[in-house]
Phi, psi and omega in degrees: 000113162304142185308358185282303169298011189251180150217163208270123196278012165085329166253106188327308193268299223273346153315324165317302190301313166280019176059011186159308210167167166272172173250160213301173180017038161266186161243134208218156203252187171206109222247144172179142142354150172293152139092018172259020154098010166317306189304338200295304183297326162291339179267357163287342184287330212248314195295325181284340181283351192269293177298010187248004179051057179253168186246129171217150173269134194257094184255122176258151147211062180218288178244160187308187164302296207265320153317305188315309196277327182286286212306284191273018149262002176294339197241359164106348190270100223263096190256026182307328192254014186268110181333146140296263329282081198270118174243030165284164203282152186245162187295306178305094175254340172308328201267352186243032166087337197114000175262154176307139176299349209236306161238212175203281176238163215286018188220324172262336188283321183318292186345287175294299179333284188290014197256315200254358131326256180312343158291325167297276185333297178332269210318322227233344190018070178289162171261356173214125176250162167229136161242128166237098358179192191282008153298306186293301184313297189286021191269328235221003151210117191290301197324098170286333167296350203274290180318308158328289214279349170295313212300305187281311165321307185294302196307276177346315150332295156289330174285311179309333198244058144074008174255174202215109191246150162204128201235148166266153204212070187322100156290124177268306170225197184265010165247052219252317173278012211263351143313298191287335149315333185269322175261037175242161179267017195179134175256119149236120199260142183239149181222144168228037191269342165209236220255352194234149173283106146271151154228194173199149178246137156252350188245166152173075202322135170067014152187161166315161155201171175299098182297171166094191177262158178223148173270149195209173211211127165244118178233190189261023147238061178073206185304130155238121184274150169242120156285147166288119177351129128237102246266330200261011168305316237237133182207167175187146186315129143204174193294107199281189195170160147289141162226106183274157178294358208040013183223164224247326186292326206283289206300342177280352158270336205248055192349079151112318182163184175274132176308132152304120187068028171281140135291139171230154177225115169258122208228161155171163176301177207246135186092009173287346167088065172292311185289323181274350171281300204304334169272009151292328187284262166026267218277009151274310193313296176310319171256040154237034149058043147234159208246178205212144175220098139349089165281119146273120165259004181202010173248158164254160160339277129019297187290292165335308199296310201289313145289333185260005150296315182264030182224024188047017162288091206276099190261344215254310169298300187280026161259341173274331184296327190093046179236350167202124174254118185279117173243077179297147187240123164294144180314143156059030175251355172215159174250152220304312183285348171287312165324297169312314181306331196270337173280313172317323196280316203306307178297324223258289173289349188221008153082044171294114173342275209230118164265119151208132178268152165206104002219178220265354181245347153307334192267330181296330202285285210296280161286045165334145166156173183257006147239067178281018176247346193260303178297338177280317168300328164288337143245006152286325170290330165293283190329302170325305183306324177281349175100008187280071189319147160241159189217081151332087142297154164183137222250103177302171178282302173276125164294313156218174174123221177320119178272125148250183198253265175230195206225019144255013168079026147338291216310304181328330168263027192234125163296318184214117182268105191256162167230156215212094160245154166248143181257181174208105196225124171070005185107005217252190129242143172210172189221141187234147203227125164225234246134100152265351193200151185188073169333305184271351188202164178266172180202161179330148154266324186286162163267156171244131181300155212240091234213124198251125166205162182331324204253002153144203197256135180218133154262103182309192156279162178284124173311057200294330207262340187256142168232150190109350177299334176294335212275350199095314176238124157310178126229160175242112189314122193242000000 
């Protein structure tokens, strides 16, 4: 079935998700916790029939008419044109015996239900209805053939008469929907349960869909879905190459430069000028009139601009130029896949070069979960696949003594691995720059001394005469 043939659930990723869209005149459930956003997602489901200038139907039996519409104009959602059918419990309940104004027990109540549905369809002839929901039906007949069988009369009803239905579902326990799975056409589980709004489709009857959990956001203009990356969809042409650092030490250990569309990983202790190497691949890359963008996770902006001024990085022109963009990320403020999103766009819309996170234990801090390593390989491959060089920070453990690479089993995703150590030398500190790796090419093997200074990154001769640099204390060889 072609995207032509879908329609839109009102949310941009989970249309993603769902490969297009749902498709037209099925029934599809929305299964979730209190307070994991089902009701939210139906009125984006109802709001879009609106904008699509369609008639569509609300049938509640939880909250009034007038709850529905205060809920969803909080999020911005204007359901005013959307039909009613309110069969939720009314305030007088005294005045009924203790009964619903509409029914009473489960042997007179199916009736008026399915009666007053269909008077609605009639009346109001939507292209899409949401019942919220199938918990009160099934609260409200124990019977399971009773409940089949109101449960299949409705779907049925609807779908015949040209609507696209979707009802919603507190799951009381975990088997509490597993009847409704064979006659609904499409699941969607919303989880609100651990650092992130997850959703997952496991059914959808009569097409693919974006397997896994995808993180989604209730803000105040509702819901926004993030699908999950999926890295080997999305490739585009470009021109392969070496790309030099502009500093002539860098580039004769990287014989000549780094490949275009490489991961590279820059490790060192913290404060060895991980950030200021990287940003020499920038600022040659500006002047060849690309552009290049800078995730910070554990610098301000601010700081970034300030320090690499006073090392003669003019960072401050290429940032006016459009040739680099600093994007700082608060600690614990995105979940991966939003995150992915936010690269996507940057890369996508605005022909971005050159990605560097800084750094790999600030991006684990930030999309904490427990496959932030699956999610990091995974947006290291989109970039590859788009021609983007990336640039991996990542802050070793030790300032000196035991060398490690990184201390989440990264380095594997790195094409080309550079390191940044401080020495003790004489009584001294000094810093040293070597190549543990170079996927594509061969590179220097010695180390070289490392120099941070007024006039900009400076590389030395190679340290020839000392052994022992990795270990942090040399000797020097006599």
């Amino acid at each position: 079935m072609s995207d032509k043939d879908r329609i839109s659930t009102g949310l941009e990723g989970l249309d993603d998700i769902l490969n297009g869209g749902l498709i037209p005149r099925k029934a599809y459930l929305v299964q979730g916790g209190p307070g994991s956003g089902k009701s939210t997602l139906g009125f984006h489901f109802l709001r879009q029939a609106i904008d699509n200038g369609e008639n569509a139907l609300c049938v509640t039996m939880v909250e009034s008419k007038e709850s529905i519409l205060q809920n969803a104009d909080q999020f911005e959602l204007d359901l005013s044109k959307v039909a009613a059918l309110d069969l939720s419990p009314k305030d007088d309940v005294t005045g009924n015996s203790g009964q619903y104004n509409v029914f009473s027990s489960a042997e007179v109540e199916q009736g008026p239900i399915m009666e007053s549905v269909v008077e609605a369809i009639k009346e109001h002839s939507p292209s899409r209805v949401l019942f919220d929901s199938f918990t009160m039906l099934r609260l409200l007949n124990q019977d399971p053939y009773q409940m089949r069988k109101l449960t299949l009369s409705l779907v049925n009803y609807i779908t015949k008469h040209n609507a696209t239905l979707m009802m919603t579902s507190e799951s009381l326990t975990r088997t509490s929907d597993d009847d409704a799975a064979y006659w609904v056409d499409g699941i969607i589980e919303l989880e609100n349960s651990g650092d992130w709004r997850t959703l997952q489709v496991p059914k959808f009857r009569g097409s693919d869909s974006l397997s896994g959990k995808h993180s989604f956001k209730i803000t105040g203009n509702g819901i926004t879905v993030f699908p999950r990356l999926q890295p080997n969809n999305y490739s585009r042409k470009f021109t392969k190459g070496q790309m030099s650092s502009g500093i002539e030490g860098v580039d004769s250990l990287l014989h000549g430069g780094i490949e275009k569309g490489t991961t590279s990983l820059i490790i060192g202790p913290t404060g060895a000028g991980k950030t200021n190497l990287g940003l020499q691949f920038a600022k040659e890359a500006a002047s060849r009139n690309e552009r290049s963008t800078v995730y910070t996770f554990e610098e301000s902006k601010e700081l970034i601009i300030r320090r690499s001024e006073n090392i003669n990085t003019p960072i401050k022109k290429m940032i006016d130029g459009g040739y680099l963009n600093i994007v700082p990320v608060e600690p614990l403020s995105y979940s991966p896949d939003e995150f992915a999103k936010i690269v996507r766009r940057d890369v996508e819309e605005n022909d971005t070069g050159i990605v560097m996170i800084d750094a790999i234990g600030g991006y684990r801090m930030a999309v904490r979960g427990e496959d932030v390593l699956e999610r990091l390989h995974s947006l290291t491959v989109y970039l590859q696949n788009m021609g983007v060089t990336t640039l991996l920070l990542n802050e070793s453990k030790n300032v000196t003594g035991e060398f490690t690479t990184t201390n989440m089993n990264a380095s594997y995703l790195a094409d080309n691995i550079l390191f940044l150590r401080y020495l003790e030398v004489s009584g001294q500190i000094q810093k040293a720059i070597g190549v543990l790796k170079k996927r594509l090419s061969g590179f220097e093997k010695s180390i070289r001394e490392f120099k941070i200074t007024s006039e900009g990154v400076q590389v030395g001769n190679k340290l020839e005469n000392m052994r022992g640099i990795l270990s942090g204390v040399p000797e020097i060889e006599r």
